[in-house]
C-alpha positions in Angstrom: 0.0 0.0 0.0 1.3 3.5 -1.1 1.4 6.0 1.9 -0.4 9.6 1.3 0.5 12.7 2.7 2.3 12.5 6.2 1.6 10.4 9.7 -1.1 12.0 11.8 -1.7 11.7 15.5 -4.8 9.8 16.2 -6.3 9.8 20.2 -7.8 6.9 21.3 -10.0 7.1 24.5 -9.4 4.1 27.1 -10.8 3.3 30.2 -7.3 4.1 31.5 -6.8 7.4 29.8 -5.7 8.9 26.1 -3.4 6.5 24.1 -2.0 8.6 21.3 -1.5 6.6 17.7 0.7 8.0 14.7 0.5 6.8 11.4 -0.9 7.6 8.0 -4.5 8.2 7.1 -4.8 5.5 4.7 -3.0 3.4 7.0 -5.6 4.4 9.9 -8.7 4.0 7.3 -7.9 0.4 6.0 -9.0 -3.0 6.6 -5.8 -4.6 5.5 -3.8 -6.5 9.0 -1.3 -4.0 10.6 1.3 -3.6 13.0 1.3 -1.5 15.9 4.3 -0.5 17.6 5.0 0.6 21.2 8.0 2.2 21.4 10.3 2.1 25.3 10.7 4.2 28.0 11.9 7.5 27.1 12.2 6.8 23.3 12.8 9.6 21.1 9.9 10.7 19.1 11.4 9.4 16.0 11.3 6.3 17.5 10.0 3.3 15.0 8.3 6.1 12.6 10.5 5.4 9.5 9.3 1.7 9.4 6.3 1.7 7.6 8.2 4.0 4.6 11.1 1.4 4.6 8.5 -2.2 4.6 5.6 -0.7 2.7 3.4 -2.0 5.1 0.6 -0.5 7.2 2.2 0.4 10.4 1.2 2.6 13.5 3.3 3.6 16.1 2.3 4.6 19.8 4.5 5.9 22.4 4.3 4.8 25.9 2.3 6.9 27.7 4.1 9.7 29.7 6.7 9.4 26.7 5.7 12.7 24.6 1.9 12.1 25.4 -0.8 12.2 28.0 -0.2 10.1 31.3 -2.7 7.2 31.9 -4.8 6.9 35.1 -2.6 4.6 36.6 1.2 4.0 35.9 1.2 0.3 35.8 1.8 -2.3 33.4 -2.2 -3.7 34.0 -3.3 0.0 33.1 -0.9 0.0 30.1 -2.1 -4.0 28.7 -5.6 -2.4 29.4 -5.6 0.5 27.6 -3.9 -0.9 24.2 -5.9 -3.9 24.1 -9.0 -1.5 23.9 -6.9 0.7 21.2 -6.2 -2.9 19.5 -10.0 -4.3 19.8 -10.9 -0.3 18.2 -8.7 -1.1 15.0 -11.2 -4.0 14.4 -8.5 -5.7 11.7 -5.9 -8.4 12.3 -3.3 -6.4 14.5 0.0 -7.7 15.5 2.2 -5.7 18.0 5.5 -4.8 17.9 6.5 -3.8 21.4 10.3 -2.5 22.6 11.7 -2.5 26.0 9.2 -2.1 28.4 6.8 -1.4 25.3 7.4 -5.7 24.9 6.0 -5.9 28.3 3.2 -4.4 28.0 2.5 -5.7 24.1 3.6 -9.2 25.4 0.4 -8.2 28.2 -2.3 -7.3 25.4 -5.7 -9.3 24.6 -8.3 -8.7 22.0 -10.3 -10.6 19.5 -8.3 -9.5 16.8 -4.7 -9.8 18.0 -2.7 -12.1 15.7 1.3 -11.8 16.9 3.2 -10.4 19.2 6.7 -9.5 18.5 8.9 -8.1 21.9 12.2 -6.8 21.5 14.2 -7.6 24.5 11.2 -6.6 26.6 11.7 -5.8 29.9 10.8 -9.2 32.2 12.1 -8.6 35.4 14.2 -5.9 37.6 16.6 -8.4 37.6 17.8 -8.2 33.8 17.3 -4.0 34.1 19.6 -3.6 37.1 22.1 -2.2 34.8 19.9 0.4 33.7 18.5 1.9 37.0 20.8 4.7 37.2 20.0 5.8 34.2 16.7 5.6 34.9 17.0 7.4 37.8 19.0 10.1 35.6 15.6 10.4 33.7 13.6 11.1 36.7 15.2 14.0 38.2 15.5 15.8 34.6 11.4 16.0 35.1 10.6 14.5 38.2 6.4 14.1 38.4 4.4 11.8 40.7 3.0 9.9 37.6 7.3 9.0 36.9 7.5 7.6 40.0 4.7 5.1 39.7 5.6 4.1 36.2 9.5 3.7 37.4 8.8 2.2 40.7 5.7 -0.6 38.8 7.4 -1.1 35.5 11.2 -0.9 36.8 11.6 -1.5 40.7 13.2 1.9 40.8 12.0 3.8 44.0 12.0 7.9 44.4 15.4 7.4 46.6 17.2 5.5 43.3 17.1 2.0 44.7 15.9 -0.8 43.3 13.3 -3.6 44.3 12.8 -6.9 42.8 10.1 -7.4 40.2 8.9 -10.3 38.6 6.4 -9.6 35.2 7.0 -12.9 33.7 2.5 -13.4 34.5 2.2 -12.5 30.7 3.9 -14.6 28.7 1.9 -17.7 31.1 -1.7 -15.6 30.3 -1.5 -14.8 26.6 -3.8 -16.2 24.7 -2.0 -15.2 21.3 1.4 -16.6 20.0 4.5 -14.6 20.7 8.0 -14.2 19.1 10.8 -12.7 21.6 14.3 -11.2 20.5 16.8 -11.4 23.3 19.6 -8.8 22.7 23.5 -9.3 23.4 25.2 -8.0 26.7 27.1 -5.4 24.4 27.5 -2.0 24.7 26.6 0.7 24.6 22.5 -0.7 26.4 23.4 -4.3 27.5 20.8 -6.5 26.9 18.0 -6.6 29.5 16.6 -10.3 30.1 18.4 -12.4 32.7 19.3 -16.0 32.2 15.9 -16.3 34.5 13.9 -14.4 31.7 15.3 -16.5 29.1 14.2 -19.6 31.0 10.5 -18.6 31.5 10.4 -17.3 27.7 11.5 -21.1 26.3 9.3 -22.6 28.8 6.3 -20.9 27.9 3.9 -22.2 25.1 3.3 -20.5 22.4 6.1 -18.4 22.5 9.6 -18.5 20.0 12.6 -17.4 21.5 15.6 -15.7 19.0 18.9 -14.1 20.4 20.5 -11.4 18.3 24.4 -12.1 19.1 26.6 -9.0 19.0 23.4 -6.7 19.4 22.8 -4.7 22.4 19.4 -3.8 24.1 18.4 -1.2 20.8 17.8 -3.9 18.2 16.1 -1.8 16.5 18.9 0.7 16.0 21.9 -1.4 15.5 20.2 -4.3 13.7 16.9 -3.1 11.5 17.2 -5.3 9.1 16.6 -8.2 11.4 13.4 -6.5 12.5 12.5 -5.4 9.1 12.3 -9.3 8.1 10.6 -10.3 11.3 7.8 -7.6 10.6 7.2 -9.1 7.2 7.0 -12.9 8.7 4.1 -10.9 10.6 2.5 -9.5 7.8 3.1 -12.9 5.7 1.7 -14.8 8.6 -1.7 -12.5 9.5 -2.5 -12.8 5.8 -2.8 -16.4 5.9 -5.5 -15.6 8.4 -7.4 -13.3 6.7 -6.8 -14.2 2.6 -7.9 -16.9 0.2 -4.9 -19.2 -0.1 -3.0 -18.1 -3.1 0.5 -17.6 -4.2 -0.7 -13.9 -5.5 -1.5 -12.8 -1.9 0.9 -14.6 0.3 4.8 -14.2 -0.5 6.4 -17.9 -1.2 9.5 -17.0 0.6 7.7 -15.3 3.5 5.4 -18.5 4.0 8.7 -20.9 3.5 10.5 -18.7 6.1 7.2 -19.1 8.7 7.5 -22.6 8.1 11.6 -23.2 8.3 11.7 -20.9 11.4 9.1 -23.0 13.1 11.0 -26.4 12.2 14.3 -25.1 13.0 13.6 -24.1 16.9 12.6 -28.1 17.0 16.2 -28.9 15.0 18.0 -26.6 17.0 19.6 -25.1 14.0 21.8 -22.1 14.3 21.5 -20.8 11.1 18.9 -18.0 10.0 16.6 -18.4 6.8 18.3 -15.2 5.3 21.6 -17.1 5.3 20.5 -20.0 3.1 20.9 -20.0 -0.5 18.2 -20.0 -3.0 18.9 -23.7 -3.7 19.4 -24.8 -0.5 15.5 -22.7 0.1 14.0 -24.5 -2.5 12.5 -27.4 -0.5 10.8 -25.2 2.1 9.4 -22.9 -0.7 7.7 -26.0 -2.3 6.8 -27.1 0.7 5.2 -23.5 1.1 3.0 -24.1 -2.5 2.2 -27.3 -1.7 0.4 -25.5 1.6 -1.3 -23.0 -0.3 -2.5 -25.4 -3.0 -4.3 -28.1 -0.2 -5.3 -25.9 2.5 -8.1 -23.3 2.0 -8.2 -20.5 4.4 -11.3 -19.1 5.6 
């Protein structure tokens, strides 16, 4: 889909308070599946907006509230999951999320009807993984110190007004989602080590439902220092929520998208090290028949 004119702010009222959208009008007024993005704490308000130019694909992005839009209600990660999984359930289309940091946690905490995937890049799991980041944090605070900071810090972070930190567990959504999951464990690189602990990674391969991928030599901003990697994960989405919604045919799902669904799922089972993008087109060519072979038995509804 060709964008038109530039992103607009759309408001979406919650029971929880304002949740601010940007994207394009067209992308706002489709049916067509989309993504929407939550951005971290503290992103800048570039953050995620060049994606949808670079993909071609419809994609909104929200900043977490208190990040260059209204506060909600509450400051808590339940008030957060609330509010965008009525913003989700408003889009009435097959939505997947894309959620950084402790934008993961709270798209990894989203329900609705019409929620497909979730995608979280290294979200935030636990205090314990984030330790590193708490004076920074705490840096944060006292640049614009509110009451509504310290709640989100203190509930989403462990970080209390006095700059120490208490132990938090969110690990409760990846046991209550009802939707599958993918997760993208960053690196402990500079210059943001990655933020799940060996403790996280344990709960994320236990969990059903949920696929598990670390990005070695890739610090917490995956996004930044390795966009291609999310660039292809976003289109796996895409490929994946049109297989829900579309008449089986090779003219509206990708080959290579499908055959990279179906390798990817197979490979976590092989244990294989090696990513779809680094296999050659012959040594692809069995998955993408396998991928036709799908679409010419199985008819979607």
């Amino acid at each position: 889909m060709l964008r038109t004119g530039s992103m607009e702010r759309r408001a979406f009222q919650t029971s929880q308070g304002e949740v601010r959208v940007w994207g394009y009008a067209a992308d706002f007024a489709g049916s067509d599946p989309l993504v929407l993005t939550i951005t971290g704490a503290f992103a800048a308000q570039t953050a995620a907006r060049p994606w949808r130019d670079v993909i071609g694909l419809p994609i909104l992005v929200a900043d977490l509230p208190g990040n260059h839009c209204p506060w909600l209600r509450a400051q808590t990660p339940k008030a957060y999951e609330t509010a965008f999984s009525e913003v989700v359930a408003h889009l009435r289309r097959p939505v997947s999320l894309c959620g950084i940091s402790a934008g993961g946690l709270v798209a990894l905490g989203v329900h609705a009807p019409n929620l497909c995937w979730t995608l979280a890049l290294d979200p935030l799991l636990s205090s314990e993984g984030s330790a590193h980041t708490a004076a920074a944090l705490h840096q944060e605070r006292e640049r614009a110190p509110s009451t509504e900071l310290d709640e989100f810090l203190m509930s989403f972070f462990g970080i209390a007004v006095d700059g120490s930190q208490h132990s938090l567990v969110h690990r409760s959504e990846l046991l209550e989602r009802r939707t599958p999951a993918w997760i993208m464990g960053a690196d402990k690189v500079p210059p943001i080590r990655g933020i799940l602990s060996d403790s996280d990674i344990h709960a994320i391969k236990s969990a059903a439902g949920v696929r598990y991928t670390f990005v070695q030599g890739v610090g917490h901003q995956i996004a930044l220092a390795a966009p291609s990697v999310i660039f292809s994960a976003l289109r796996e989405l895409f490929a994946s929520m049109a297989l829900r919604s579309s008449p089986a045919t090779e003219e509206v799902v990708d080959l290579d998208s499908l055959a990279a669904i179906l390798f990817d799922e197979i490979r976590f089972l092989l244990a294989s090290k090696k990513l779809w993008s680094e296999y050659s087109t012959e040594e692809k060519a069995p998955w993408t028949n396998a991928a036709r072979k799908i679409l010419a038995r199985v008819k979607l509804k």
